[in-house]
C-alpha positions as a Python dict, from the first residue, in 0.01 Angstrom:
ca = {
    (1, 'X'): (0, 0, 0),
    (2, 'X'): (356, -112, 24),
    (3, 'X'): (596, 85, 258),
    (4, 'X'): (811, 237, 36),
    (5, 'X'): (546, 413, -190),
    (6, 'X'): (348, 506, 123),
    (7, 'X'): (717, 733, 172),
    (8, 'X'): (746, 816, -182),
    (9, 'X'): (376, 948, -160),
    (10, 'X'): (460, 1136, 187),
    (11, 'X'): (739, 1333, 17),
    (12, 'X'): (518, 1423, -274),
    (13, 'X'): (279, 1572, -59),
    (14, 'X'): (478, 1764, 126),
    (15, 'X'): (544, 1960, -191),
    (16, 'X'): (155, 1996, -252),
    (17, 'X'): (-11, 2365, -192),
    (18, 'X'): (-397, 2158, -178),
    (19, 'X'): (-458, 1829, -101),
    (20, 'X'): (-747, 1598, -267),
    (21, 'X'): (-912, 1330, -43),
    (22, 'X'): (-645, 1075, -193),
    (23, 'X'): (-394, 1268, -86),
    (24, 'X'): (-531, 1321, 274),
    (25, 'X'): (-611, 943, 329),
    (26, 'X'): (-242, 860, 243),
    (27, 'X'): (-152, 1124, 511),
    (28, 'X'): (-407, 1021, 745),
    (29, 'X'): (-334, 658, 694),
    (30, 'X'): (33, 636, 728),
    (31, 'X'): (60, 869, 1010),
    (32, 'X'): (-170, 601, 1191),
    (33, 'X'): (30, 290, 1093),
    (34, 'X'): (339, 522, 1243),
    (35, 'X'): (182, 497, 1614),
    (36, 'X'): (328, 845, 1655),
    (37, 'X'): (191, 1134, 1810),
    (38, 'X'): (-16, 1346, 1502),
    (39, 'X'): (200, 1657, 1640),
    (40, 'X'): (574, 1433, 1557),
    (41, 'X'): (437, 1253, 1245),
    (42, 'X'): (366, 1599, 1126),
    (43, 'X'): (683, 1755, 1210),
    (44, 'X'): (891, 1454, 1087),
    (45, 'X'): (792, 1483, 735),
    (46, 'X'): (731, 1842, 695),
    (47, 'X'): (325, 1864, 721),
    (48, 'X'): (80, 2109, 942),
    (49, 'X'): (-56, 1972, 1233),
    (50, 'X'): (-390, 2140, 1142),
    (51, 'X'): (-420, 2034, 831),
    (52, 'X'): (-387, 1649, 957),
    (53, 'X'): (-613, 1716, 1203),
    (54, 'X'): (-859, 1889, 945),
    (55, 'X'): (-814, 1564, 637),
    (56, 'X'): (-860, 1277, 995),
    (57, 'X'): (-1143, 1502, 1098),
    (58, 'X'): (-1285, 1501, 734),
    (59, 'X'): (-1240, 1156, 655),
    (60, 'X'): (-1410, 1015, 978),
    (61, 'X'): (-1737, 1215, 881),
    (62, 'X'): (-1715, 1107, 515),
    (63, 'X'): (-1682, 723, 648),
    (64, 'X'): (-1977, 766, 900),
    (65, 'X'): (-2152, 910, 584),
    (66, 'X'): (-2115, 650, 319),
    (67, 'X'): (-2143, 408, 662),
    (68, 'X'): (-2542, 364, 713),
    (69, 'X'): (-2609, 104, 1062),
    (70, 'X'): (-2877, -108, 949),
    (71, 'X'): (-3055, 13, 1279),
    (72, 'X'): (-3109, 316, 1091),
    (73, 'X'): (-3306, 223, 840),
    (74, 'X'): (-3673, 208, 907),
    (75, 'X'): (-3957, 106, 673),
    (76, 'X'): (-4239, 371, 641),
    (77, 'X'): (-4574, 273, 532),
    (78, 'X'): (-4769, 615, 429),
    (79, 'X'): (-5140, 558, 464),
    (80, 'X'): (-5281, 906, 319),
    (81, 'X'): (-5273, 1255, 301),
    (82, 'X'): (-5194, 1443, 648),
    (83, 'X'): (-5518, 1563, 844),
    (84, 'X'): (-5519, 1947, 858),
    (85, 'X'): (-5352, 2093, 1161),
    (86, 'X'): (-5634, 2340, 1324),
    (87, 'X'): (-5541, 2680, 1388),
    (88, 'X'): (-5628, 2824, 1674),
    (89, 'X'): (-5580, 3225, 1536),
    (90, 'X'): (-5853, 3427, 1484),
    (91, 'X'): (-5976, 3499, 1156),
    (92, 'X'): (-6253, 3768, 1212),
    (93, 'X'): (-6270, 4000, 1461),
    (94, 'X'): (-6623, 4188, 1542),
    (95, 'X'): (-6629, 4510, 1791),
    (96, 'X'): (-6930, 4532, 1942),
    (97, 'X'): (-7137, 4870, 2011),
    (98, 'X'): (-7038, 4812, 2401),
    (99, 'X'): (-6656, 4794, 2292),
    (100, 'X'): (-6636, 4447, 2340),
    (101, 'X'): (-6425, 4256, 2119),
    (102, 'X'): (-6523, 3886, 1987),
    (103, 'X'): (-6295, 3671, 1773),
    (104, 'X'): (-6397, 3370, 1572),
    (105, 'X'): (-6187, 3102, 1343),
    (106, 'X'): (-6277, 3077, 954),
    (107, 'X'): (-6487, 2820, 1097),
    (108, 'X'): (-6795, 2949, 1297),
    (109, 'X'): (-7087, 2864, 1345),
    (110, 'X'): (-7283, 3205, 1264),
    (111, 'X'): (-7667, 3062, 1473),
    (112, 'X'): (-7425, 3039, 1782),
    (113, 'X'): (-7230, 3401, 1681),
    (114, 'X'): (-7584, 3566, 1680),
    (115, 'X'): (-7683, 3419, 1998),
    (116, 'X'): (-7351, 3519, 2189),
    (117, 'X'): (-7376, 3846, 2071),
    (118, 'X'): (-7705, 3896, 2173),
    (119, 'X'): (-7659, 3785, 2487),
    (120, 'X'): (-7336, 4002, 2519),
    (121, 'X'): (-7519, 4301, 2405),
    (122, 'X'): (-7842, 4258, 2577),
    (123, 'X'): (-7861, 4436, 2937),
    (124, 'X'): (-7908, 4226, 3273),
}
C-alpha cells in the first residue's frame, strides 16, 4: 500500500462510527510502519487508544488462528471403539436384618453375594 492512500485511508477512518477488519489492519498496520508510540499515533490522527489496542489485539489472535505450526499437527490412527470405563458406584444396596449395609456394582457375582451374607449374618 502506497503512502499516500495509507493517509487517505487514515482520514476516512477517523470519520467511521465501526470499523471492519480491513479497516482495523490499515490502522494497525500504518501505525506500526510509523514507529510511534500506539498512545501518539492515536492522538495524531484522531483515533482511541483502546480501540487500536482492541483491532492489534484482534488481529494477532486471528493470525495465530489461520497460522497452524506444522508441530501441531499430529496423525491419529484410531484402532476401535473405546473400552468401557468401570464405575466404581454402587448399583444395589441390600440392608441386612443386623443393619448392616452391603453394596454391589451392576456386576456381581450373586454365589459370592450369598456367601458374604451368610457369613455376615451368621453368629461367631
Amino acid at each position: 500500500m502506497s503512502k499516500s492512500r495509507s493517509a487517505n485511508d487514515l482520514v476516512g477512518l477517523k470519520e467511521k462510527l465501526y470499523w471492519c477488519q480491513e479497516d482495523g489492519r490499515i490502522a494497525v498496520e500504518a501505525w506500526q510502519r510509523s514507529g510511534l508510540p500506539l498512545s501518539t499515533f492515536a492522538w495524531q490522527h484522531g483515533f482511541g487508544v483502546h480501540r487500536l489496542r482492541w483491532w492489534r489485539a484482534r488481529l494477532r489472535g486471528i493470525e495465530a488462528r489461520t497460522v497452524l505450526s506444522p508441530a501441531a499437527i499430529v496423525p491419529v490412527t484410531v484402532v476401535g471403539p473405546p473400552s468401557p470405563v468401570p464405575t466404581s458406584r454402587a448399583t444395589m444396596e441390600v440392608v441386612l436384618e443386623s443393619g448392616r449395609v452391603v453394596r454391589v456394582g451392576g456386576d456381581f457375582d450373586a454365589e459370592a453375594l450369598i456367601r458374604l451374607v451368610r457369613a455376615l449374618e451368621t453368629p461367631c
